[in-house]
C-alpha positions as CSV (number, residue, x, y, z in Angstrom):
1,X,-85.3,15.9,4.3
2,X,-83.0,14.0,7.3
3,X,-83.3,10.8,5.1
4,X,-82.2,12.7,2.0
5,X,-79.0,14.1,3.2
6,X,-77.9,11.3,4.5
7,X,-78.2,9.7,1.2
8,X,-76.3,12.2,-0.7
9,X,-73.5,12.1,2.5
10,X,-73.1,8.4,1.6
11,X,-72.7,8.9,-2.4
12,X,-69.8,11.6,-1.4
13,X,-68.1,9.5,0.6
14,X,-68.5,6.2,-1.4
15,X,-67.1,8.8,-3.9
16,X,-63.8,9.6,-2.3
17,X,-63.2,6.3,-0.9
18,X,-62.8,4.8,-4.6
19,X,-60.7,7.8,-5.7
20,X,-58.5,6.9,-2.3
21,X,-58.3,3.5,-3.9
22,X,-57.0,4.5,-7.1
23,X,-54.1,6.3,-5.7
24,X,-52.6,3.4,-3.7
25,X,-50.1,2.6,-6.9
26,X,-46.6,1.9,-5.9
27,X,-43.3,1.9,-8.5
28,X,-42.0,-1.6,-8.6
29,X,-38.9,-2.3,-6.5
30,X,-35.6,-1.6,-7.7
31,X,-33.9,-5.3,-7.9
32,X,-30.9,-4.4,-10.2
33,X,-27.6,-4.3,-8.1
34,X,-24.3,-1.7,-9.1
35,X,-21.7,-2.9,-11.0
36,X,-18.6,-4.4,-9.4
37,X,-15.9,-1.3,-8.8
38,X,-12.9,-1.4,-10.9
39,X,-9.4,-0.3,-10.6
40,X,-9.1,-1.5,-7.4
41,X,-5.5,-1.5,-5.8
42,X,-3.7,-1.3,-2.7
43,X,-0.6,0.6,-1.1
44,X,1.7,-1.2,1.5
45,X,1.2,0.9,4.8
46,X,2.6,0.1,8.4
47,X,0.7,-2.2,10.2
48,X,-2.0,-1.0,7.5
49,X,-3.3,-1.0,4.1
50,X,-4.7,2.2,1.8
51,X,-7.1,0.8,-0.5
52,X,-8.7,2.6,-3.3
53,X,-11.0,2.0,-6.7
54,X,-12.9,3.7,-9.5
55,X,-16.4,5.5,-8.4
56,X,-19.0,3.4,-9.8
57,X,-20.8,5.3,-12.6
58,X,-24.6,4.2,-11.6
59,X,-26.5,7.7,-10.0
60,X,-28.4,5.5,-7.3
61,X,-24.6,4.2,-5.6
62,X,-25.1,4.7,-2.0
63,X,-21.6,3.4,-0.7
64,X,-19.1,0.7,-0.5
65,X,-18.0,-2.4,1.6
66,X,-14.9,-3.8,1.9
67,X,-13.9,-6.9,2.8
68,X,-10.9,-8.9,4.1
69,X,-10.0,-12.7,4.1
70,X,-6.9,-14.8,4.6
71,X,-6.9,-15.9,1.1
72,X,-8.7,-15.2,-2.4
73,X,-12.2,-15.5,-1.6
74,X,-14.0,-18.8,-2.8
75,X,-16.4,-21.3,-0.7
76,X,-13.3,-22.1,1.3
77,X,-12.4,-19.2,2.1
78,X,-15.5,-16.5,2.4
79,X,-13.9,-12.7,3.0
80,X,-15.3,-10.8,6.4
81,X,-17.2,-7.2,5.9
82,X,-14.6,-5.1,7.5
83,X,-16.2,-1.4,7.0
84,X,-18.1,0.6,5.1
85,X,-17.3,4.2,3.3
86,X,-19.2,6.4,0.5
87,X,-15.1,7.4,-0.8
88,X,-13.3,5.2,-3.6
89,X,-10.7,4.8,-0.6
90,X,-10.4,2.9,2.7
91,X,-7.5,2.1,5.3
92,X,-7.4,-1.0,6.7
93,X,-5.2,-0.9,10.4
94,X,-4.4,-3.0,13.0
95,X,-2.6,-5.5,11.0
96,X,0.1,-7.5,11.8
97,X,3.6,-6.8,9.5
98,X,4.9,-9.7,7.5
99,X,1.2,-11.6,7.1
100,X,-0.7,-11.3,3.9
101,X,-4.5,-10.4,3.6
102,X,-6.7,-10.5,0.7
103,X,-9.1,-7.7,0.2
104,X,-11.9,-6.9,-2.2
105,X,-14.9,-4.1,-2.7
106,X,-18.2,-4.4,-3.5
107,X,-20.7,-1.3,-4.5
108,X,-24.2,-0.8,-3.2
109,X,-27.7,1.4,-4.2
110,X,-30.1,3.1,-1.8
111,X,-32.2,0.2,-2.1
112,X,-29.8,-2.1,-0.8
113,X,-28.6,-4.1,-4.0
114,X,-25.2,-4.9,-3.6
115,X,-22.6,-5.7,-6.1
116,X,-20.4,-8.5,-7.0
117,X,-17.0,-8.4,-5.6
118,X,-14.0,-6.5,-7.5
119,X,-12.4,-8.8,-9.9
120,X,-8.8,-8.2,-8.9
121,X,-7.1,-10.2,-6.8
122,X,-5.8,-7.6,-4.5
123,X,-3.7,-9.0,-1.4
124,X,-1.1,-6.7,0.5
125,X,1.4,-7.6,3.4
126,X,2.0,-4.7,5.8
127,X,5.7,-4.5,6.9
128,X,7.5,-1.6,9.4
129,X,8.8,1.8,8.2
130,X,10.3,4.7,9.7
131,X,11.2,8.2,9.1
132,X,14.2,10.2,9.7
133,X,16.9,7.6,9.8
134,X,20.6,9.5,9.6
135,X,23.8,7.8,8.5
136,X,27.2,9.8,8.3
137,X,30.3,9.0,6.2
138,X,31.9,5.9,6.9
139,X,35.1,7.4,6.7
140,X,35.0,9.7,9.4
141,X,32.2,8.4,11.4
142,X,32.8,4.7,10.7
143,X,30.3,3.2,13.6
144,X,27.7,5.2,12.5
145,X,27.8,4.8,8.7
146,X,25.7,1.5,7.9
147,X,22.1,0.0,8.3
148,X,20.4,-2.6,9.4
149,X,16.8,-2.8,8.4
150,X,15.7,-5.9,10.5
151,X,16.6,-3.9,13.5
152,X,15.9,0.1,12.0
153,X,18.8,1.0,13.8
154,X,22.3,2.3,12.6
155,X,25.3,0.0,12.6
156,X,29.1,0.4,12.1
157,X,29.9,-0.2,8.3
158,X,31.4,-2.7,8.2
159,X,29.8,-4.4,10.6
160,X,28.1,-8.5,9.9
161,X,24.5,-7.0,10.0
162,X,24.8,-3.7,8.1
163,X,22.8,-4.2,5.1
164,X,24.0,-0.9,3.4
165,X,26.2,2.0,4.6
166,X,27.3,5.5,3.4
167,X,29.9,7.5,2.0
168,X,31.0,10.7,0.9
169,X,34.5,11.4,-1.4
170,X,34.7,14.9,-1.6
171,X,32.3,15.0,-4.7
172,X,29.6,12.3,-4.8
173,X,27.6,11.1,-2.1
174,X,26.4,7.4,-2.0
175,X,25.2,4.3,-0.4
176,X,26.9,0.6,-0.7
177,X,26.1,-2.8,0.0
178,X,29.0,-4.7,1.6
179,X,28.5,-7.9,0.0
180,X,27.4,-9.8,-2.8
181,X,24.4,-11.2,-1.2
182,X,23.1,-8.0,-1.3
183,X,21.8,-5.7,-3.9
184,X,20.5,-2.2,-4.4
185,X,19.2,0.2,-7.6
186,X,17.9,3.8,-7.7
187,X,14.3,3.5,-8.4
188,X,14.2,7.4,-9.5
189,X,12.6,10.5,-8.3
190,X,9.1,10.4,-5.9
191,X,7.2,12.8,-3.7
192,X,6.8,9.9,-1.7
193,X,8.5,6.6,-0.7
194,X,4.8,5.2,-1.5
195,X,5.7,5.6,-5.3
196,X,7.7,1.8,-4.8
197,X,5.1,-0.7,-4.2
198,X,6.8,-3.5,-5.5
199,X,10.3,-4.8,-5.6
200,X,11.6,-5.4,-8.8
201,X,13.6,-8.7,-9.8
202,X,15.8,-6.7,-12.2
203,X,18.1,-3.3,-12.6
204,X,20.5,-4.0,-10.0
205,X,23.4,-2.3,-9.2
206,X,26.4,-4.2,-10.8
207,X,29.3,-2.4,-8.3
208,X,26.9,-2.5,-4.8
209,X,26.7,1.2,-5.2
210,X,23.8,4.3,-6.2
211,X,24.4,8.2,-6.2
212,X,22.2,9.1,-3.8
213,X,20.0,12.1,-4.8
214,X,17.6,14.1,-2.9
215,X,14.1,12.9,-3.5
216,X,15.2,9.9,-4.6
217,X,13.9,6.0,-3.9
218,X,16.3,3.1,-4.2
219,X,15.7,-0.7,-3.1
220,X,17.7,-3.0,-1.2
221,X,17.8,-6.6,-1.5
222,X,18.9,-8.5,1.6
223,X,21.5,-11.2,1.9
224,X,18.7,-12.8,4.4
225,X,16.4,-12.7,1.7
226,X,14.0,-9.7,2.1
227,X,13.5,-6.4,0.5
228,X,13.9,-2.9,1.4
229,X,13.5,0.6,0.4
230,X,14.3,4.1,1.4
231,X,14.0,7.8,-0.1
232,X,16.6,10.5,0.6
233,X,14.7,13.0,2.1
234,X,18.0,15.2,3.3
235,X,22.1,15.4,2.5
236,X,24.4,17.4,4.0
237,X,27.7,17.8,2.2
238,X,30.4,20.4,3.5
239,X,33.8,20.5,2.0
240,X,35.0,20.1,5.3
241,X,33.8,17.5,8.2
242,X,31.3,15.0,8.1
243,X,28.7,14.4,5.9
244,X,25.0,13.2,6.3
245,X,22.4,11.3,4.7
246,X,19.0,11.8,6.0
247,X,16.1,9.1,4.9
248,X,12.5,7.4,5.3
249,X,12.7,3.4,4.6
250,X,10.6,0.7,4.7
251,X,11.1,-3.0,5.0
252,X,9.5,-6.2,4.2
253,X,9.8,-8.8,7.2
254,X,8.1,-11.5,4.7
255,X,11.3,-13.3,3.4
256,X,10.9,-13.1,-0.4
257,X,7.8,-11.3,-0.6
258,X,8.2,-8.5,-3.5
259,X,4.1,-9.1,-3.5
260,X,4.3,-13.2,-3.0
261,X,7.0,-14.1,-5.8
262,X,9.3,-16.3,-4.7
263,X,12.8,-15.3,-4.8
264,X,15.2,-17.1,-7.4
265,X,18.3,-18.5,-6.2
266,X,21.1,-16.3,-6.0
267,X,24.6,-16.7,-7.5
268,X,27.7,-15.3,-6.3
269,X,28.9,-15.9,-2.6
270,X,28.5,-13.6,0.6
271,X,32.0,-12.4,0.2
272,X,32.5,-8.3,0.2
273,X,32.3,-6.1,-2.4
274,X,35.3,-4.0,-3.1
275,X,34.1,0.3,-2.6
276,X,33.5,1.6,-6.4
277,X,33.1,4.8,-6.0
278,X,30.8,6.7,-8.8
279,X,33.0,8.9,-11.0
């Protein structure tokens, strides 16, 4: 009797342990990376850059890395991983104004495939801004009418550095240029001075002059060869007294750089412009 039940323990268990076998399957590994994310573009920030892209369609995307290099990325010049996110946007701080970095995005799965890098060729060169900046009318507050952006400070209007100043007639507000070296246009109505990424290399202002109007971007051109920008964010115009202009700016300290496109040359001379007021 001992000797047969220790034969039929051994046929049970002989039993299970092939079953056991059978069930030690495993799904092939998943090998196939993400696409690389599209739409990827960049917004000028302070000492920073907001990146953002297209979500990746694939259900298995885990995340995305982004990464940073001096130049466009090839076997000279490899890019550096600089963070991580699982948003279709990133800020990159800590970066010094007037230098230009190159940045790209790659997408990856929960099984650690990782894409290709973003096909554009996105680069960005952080410059200073501000918020807040009052002029008043050149007329009756004459040393406290103009701008210099170099310095984001005011200036007296007609002083050698003001790159733009303001003035008020009675009936239309607006900001000059005090030479022909310098140019500016009204680049139209924004929620946010953000809206002007890129200087443009036409439009200008043939008299020096723009209405201002609240809400309004506009763009400077320097004398010295950089570009500007600033949106009305208040005005304050009484029949009587002075009157006030109230704005954030910007201001590229890369000479030339409207994104890297060098600046043609220039005619005219550096001799003032007349004041054409807007009728």
């Amino acid at each position: 009797m001992h000797t047969r039940w220790m034969l039929i323990t051994a046929v049970v268990l002989a039993a299970a342990g092939a079953a056991g076998c059978d069930d030690q399957t495993t799904a092939p590994r998943d090998l196939t990376p993400p696409a690389a994310p599209r739409g990827f573009l960049s917004v000028t920030g302070d000492h920073s850059v907001r990146l953002s892209w297209l979500a990746n369609t694939e259900s298995d995307v885990a995340g995305y890395r982004i990464y940073e290099g001096p130049c466009a990325s090839g076997p000279g010049c490899p890019f550096t991983r600089i963070g991580t996110t699982s948003a279709t946007t990133f800020t990159v701080t800590s970066l010094a104004n007037g230098v230009t970095e190159h940045f790209a995005v790659a997408a990856y799965d929960y099984s650690g495939n990782e894409s290709d890098l973003s096909f554009e060729d996105v680069y960005d060169t952080p410059r200073p801004a501000g918020t807040g900046a009052a002029l008043t009318d050149y007329q009756s507050s004459p040393a406290l009418a103009g701008w210099n952006f170099a310095a984001a400070a005011p200036r007296a209007w007609n002083n050698a550095q003001t790159d733009m100043y303001f003035g008020w007639n009675g009936s239309v507000a607006e900001m000059a240029v005090p030479d022909y070296q310098t140019d500016i246009q009204d680049a139209g109505y924004a929620t946010t001075l953000d809206a002007v990424d890129f200087a443009p290399s036409a439009g200008w202002s043939p008299t020096g002059t723009v209405e201002l109007i609240l809400g309004h971007c506009y763009v400077v051109w320097t004398r010295d060869n950089h570009f500007a920008k600033f949106r009305v964010t208040g005005l304050t115009l009484p029949i009587t007294g002075p009157a006030s202009v109230t704005f954030d700016w910007a201001y590229q300290v890369d000479p030339g750089n409207r994104e890297l496109h060098a600046r043609p040359a220039r005619p005219g001379s550096a001799s003032l412009r007349p004041i054409s007021w807007i009728r």
